[in-house]
Backbone as a ProteinNet text record, in pm:
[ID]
protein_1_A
[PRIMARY]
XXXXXXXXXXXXXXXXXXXXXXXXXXXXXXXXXXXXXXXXXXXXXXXXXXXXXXXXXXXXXXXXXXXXXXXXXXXXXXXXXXXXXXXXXXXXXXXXXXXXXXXXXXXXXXXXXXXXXXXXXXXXXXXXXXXXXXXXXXXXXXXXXXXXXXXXXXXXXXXXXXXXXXX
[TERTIARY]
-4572.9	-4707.1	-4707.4	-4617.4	-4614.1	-4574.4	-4513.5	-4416.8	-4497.2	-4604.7	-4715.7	-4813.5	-4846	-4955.1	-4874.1	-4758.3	-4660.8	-4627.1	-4622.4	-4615.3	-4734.8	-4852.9	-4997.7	-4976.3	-4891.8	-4873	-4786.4	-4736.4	-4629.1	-4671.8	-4734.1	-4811.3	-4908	-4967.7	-5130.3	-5166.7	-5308.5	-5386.8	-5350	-5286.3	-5247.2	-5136.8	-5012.4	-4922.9	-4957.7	-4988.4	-5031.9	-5095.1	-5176.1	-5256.9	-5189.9	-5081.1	-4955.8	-4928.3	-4886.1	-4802.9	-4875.1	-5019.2	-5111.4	-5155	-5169.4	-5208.7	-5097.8	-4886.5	-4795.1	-4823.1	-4863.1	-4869.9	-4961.2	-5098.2	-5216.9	-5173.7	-5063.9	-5045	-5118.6	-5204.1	-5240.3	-5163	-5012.3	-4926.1	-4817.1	-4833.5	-4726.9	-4733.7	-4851.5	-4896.1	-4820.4	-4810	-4688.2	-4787.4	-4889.7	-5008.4	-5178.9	-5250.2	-5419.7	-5466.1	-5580	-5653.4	-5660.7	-5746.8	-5761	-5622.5	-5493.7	-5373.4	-5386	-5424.9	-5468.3	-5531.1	-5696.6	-5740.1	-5717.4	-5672	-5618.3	-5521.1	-5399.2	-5320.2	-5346.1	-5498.1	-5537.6	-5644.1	-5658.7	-5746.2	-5628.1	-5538.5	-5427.1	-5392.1	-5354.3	-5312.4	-5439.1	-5590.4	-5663	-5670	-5715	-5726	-5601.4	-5501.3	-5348.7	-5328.6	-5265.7	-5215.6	-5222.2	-5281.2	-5286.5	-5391.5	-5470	-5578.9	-5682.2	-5712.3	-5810.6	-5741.8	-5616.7	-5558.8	-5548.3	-5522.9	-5504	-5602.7	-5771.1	-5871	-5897.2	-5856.8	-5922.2	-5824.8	-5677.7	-5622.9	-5640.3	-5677.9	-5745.7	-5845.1	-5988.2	-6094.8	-6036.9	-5941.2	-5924.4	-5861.5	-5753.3	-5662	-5699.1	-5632.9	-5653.6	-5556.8	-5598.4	-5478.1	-5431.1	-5535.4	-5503.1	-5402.6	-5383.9	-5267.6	-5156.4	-5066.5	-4982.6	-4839.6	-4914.2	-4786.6	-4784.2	-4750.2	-4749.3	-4838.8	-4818.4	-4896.1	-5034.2	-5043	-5156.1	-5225.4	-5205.2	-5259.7	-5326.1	-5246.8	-5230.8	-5388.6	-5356	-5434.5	-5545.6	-5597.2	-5725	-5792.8	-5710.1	-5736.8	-5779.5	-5704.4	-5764.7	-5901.9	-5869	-6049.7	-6131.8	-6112	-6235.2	-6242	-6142.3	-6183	-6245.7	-6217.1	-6312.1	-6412.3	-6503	-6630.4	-6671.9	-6570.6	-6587.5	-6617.5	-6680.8	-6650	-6574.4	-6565.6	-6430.3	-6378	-6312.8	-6202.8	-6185.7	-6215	-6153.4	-6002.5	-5904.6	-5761.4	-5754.8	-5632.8	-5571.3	-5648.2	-5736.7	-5838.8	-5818.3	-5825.2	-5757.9	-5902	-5849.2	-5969.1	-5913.7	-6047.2	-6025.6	-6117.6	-6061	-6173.9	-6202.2	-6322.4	-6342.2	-6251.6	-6174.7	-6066	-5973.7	-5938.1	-5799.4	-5743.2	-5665.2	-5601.6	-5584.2	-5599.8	-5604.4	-5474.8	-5581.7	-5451.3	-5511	-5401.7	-5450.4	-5459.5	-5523	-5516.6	-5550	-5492.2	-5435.6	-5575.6	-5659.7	-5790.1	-5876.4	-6027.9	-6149.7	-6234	-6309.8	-6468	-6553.6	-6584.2	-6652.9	-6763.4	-6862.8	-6996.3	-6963.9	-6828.6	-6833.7	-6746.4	-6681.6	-6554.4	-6471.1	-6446.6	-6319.9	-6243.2	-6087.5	-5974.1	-5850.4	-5794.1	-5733.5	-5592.4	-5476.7	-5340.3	-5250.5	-5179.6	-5100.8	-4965.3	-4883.8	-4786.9	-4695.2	-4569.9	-4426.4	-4334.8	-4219	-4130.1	-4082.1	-4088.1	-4060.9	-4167.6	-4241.6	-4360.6	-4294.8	-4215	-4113.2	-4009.6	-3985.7	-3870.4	-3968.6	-3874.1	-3942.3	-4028	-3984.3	-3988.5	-4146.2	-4181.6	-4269.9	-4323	-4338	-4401.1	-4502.8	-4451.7	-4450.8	-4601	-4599.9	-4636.4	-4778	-4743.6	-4824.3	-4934.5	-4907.8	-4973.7	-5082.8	-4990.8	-5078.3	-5167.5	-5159.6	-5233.7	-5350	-5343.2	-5438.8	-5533.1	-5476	-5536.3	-5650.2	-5561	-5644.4	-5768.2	-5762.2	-5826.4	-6007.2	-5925.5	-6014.2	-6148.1	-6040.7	-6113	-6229.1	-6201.1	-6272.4	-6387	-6393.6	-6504.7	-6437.3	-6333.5	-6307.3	-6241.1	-6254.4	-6156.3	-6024.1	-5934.4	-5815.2	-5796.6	-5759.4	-5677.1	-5529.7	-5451.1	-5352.4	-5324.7	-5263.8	-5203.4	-5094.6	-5049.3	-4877.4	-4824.8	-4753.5	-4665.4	-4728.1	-4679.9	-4751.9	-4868.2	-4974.7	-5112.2	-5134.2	-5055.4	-5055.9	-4997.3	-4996.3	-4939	-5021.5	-5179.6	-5281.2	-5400.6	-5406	-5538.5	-5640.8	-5681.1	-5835.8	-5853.8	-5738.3	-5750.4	-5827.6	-5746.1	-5723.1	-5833.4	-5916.5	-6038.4	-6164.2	-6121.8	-6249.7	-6256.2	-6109	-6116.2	-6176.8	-6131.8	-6237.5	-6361.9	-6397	-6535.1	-6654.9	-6542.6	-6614.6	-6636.4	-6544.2	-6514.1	-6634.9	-6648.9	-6769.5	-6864.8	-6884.9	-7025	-7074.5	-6944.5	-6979.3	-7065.7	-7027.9	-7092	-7211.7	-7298	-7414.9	-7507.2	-7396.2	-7484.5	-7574.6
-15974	-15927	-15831.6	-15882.8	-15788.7	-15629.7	-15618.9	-15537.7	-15425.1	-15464.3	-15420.3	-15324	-15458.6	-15381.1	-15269.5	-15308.7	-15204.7	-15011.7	-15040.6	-14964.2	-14882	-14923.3	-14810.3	-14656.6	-14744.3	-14637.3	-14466.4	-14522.9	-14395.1	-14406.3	-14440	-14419.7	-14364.5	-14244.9	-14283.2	-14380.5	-14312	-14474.7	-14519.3	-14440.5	-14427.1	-14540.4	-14485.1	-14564.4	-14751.2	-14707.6	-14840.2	-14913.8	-14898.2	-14944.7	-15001.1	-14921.7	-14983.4	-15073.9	-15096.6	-15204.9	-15301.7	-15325.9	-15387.1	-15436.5	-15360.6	-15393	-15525.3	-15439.9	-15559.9	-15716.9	-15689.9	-15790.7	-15883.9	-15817.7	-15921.7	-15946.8	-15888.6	-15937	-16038.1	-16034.2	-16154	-16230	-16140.5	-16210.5	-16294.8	-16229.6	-16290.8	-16263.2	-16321.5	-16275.2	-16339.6	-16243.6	-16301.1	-16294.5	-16291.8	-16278.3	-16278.6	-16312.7	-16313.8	-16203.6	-16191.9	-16096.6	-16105.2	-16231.8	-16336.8	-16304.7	-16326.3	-16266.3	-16135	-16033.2	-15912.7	-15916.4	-15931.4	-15896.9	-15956.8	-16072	-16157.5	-16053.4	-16012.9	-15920.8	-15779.1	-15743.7	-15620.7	-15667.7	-15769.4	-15787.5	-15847.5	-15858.7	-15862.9	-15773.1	-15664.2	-15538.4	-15449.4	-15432.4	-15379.6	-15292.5	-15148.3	-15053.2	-14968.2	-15071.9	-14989.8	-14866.1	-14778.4	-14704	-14699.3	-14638.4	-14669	-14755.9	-14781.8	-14908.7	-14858.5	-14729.5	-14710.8	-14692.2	-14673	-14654.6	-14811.2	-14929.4	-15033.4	-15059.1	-15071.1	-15119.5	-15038.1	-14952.2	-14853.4	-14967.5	-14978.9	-14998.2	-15165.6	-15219.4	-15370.7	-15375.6	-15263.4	-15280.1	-15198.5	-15084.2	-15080.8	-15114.9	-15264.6	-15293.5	-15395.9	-15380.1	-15435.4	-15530.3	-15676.1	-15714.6	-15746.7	-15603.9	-15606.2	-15466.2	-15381	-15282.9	-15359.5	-15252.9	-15303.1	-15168.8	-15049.3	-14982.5	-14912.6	-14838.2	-14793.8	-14646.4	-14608.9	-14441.2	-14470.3	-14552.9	-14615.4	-14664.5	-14705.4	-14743.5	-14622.3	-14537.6	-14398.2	-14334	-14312.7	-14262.5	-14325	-14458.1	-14505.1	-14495.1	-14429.6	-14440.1	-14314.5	-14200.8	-14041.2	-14032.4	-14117.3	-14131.6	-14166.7	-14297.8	-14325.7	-14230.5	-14177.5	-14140.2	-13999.5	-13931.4	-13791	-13847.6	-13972.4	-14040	-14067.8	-14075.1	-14104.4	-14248.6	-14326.8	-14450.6	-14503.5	-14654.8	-14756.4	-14750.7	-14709.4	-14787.1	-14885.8	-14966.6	-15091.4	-15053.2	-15179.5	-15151.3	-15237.3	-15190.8	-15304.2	-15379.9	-15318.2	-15331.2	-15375.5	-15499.2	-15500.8	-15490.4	-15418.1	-15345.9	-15381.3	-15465	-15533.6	-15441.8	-15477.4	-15454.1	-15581.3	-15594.3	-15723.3	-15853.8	-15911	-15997.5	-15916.5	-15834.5	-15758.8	-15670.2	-15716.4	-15664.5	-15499.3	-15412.7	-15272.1	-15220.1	-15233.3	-15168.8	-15246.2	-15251.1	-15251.3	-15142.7	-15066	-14940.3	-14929.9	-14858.9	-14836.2	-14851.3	-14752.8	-14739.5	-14684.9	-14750.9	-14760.6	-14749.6	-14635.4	-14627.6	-14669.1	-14813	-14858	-14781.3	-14756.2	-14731.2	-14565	-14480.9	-14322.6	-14365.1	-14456.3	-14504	-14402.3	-14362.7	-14279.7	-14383	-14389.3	-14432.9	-14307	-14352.3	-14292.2	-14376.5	-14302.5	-14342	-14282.3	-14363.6	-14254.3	-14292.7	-14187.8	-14148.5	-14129.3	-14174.1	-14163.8	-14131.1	-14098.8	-14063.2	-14174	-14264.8	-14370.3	-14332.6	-14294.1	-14221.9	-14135.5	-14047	-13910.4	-13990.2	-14133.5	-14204.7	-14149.4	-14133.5	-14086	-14171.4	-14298.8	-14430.6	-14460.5	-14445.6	-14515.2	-14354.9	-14272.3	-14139.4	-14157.6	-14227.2	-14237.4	-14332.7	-14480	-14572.5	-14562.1	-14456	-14380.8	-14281.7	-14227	-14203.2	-14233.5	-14366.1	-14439.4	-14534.7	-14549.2	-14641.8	-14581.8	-14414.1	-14337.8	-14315.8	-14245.3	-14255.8	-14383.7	-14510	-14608.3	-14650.2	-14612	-14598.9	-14514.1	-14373.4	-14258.9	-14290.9	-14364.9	-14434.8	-14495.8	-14564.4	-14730.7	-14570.9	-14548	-14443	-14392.4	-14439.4	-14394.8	-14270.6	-14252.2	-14100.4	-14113.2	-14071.5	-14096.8	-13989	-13992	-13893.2	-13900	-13859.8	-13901.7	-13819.2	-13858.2	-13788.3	-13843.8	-13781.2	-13758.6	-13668.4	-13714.6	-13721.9	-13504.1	-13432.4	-13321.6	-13277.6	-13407.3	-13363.7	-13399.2	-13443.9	-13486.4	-13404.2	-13331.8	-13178.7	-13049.8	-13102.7	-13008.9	-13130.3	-13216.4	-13316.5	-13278.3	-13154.7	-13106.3	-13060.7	-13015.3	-12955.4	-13137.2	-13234.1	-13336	-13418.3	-13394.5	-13462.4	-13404	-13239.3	-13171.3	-13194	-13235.4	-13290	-13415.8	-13537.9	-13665.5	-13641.3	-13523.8	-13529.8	-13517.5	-13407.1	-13379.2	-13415.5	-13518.3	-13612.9	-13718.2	-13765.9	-13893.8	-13777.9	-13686.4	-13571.6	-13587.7	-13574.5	-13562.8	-13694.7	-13788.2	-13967.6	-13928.8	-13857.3	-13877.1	-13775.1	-13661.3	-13548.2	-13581.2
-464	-437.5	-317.6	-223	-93.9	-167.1	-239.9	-276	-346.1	-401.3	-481.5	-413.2	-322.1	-180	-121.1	-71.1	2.7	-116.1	-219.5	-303.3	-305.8	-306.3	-249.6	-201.8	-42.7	50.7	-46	-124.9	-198.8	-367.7	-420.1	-579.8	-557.3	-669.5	-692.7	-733.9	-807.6	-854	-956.5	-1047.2	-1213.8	-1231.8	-1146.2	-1154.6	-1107.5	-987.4	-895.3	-1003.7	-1077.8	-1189.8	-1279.4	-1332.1	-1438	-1368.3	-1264.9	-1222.6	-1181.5	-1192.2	-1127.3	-1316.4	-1391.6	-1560	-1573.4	-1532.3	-1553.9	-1484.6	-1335.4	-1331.7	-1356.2	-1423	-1504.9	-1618.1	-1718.3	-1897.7	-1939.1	-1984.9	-2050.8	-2159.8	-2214.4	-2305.1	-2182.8	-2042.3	-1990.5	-1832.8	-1819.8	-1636.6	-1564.3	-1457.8	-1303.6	-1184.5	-1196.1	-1093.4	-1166.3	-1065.2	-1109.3	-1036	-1087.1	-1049.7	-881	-871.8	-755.3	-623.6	-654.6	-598.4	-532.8	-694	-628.1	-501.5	-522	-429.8	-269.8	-281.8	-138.4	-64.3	-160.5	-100.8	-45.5	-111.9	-132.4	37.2	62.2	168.1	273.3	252.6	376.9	463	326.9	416	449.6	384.4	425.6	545.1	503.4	571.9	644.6	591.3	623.1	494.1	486.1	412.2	279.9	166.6	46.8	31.1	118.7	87	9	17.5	-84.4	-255.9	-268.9	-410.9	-445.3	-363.1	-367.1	-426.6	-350.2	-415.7	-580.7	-581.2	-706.8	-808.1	-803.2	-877.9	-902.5	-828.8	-828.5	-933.7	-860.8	-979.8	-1152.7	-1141.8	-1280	-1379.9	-1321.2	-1388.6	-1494.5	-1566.4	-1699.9	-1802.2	-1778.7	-1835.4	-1977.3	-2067.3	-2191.5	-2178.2	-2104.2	-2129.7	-2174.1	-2213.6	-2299.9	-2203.2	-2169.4	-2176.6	-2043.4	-1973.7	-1820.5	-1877.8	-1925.3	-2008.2	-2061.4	-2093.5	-2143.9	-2019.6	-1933	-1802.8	-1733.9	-1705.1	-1644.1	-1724.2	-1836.9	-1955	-1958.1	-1916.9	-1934.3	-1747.4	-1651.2	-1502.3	-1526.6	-1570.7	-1567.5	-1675.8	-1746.9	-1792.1	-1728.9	-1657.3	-1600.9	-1452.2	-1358.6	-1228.8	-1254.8	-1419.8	-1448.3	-1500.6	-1443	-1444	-1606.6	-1699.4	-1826.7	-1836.6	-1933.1	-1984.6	-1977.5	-1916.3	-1916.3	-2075.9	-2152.8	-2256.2	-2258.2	-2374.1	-2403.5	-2435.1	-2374.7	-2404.9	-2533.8	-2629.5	-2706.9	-2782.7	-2851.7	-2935.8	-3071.5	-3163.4	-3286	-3380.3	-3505.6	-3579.5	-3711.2	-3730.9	-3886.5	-3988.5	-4109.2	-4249.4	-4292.6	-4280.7	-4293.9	-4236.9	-4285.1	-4282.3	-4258	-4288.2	-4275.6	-4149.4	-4148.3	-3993.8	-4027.5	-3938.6	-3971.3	-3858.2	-3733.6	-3663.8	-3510.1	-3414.1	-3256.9	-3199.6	-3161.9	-3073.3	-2939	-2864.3	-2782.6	-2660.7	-2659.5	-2650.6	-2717.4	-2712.5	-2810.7	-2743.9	-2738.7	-2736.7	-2874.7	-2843.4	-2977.6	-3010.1	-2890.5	-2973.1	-3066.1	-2981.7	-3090.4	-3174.3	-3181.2	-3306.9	-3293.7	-3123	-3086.8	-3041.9	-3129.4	-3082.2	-3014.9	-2896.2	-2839.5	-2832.3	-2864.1	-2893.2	-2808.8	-2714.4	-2644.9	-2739.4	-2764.6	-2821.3	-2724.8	-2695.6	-2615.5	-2749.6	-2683.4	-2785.9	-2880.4	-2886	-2969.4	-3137.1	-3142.3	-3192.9	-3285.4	-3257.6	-3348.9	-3451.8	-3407.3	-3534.1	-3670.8	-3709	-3886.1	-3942.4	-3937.7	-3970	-3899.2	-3799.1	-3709.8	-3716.1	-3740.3	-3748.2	-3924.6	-3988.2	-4101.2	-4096.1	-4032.5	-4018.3	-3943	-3888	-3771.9	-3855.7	-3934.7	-4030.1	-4117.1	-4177.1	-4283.3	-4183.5	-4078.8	-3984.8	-3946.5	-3901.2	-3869.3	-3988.3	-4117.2	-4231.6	-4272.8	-4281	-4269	-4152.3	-4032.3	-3956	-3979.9	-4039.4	-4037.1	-4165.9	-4238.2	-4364.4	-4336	-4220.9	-4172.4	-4089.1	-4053.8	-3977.2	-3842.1	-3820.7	-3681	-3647.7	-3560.4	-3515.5	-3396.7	-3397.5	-3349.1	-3292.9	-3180.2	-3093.2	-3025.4	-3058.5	-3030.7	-2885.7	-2759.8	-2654.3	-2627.1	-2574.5	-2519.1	-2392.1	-2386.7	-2239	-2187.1	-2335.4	-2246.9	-2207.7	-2253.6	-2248	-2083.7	-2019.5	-1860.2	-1835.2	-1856.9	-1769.9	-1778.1	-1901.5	-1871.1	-1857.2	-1781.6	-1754.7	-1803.2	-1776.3	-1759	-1887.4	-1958.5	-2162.6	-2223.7	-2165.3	-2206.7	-2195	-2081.2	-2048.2	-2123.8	-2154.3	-2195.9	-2363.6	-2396.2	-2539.5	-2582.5	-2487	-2484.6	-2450	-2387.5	-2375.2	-2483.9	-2536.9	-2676.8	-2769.7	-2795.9	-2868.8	-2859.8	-2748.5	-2735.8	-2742.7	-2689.8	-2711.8	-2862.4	-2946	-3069.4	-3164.8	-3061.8	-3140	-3085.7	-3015.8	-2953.7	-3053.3	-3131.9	-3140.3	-3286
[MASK]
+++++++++++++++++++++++++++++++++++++++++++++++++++++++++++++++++++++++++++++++++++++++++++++++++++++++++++++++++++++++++++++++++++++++++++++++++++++++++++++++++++++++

């Protein structure tokens, strides 16, 4: 936990957040929320204390992936809607898919894609999952590793995106 707090001083909030999502897992937590903030009120007002608190209130212990963490922090600090993480989406009874993040009320799903994503195999899968998805009413966006290297293309595309559930 020390190690966490101490880490502030040299992360942004994005990362700090991943590692703050790992240590809430709800498949396999090594810390509470509760932990957090004790530690987050130890070191108070030392170095990193304000990335500390940000990454306290946005962590989430349904993430699943460190990009996905990152990806739901640059949403919300460009004052967008919290994302639900890790969302599982049935048809009726039927299991459809978990995705990544969900804005329920525009039935925008957002997928971050890493290279594991390009196997043919899981490119394939990736497919028929979205398809099935698009079926069910929803809309999918997929981002990836280079869409963090234009933030602001990336934010003005989610924007439009939920713009579009309103219009």
């Amino acid at each position: 936990m020390r190690t966490w707090a101490e880490l502030a001083e040299l992360l942004d909030v994005g990362p700090l957040t991943a590692i703050s999502d790992r240590l809430l897992a709800c498949r396999d937590p090594l810390a509470t929320r509760a932990d957090l903030e004790r530690m987050h009120r130890r070191f108070l007002g030392g170095r990193g204390s304000r990335r500390r608190r940000l990454a306290v209130d946005f962590a989430d212990d349904r993430a699943e992936s460190p990009r996905e963490s990152e990806l739901r922090v640059l949403l919300i600090q460009a004052g967008l809607p919290v994302p639900e993480s890790n969302v599982e989406i049935f048809d009726g009874h039927r299991f459809v898919a978990r995705v990544d993040l969900l804005y329920r009320g525009a039935r925008l799903v957002i997928e971050y894609d890493g290279d594991y994503h390009r196997d043919p195999r899981q490119w394939s899968r990736d497919q028929s999952r979205r398809a099935e998805l698009e079926s069910l009413g929803y809309r999918v966006s997929v981002v990836t590793a280079r869409d963090f290297d234009a933030p602001e293309a990336l934010l003005m595309r989610i924007r439009r995106l939920l713009g579009q559930a309103h219009a």
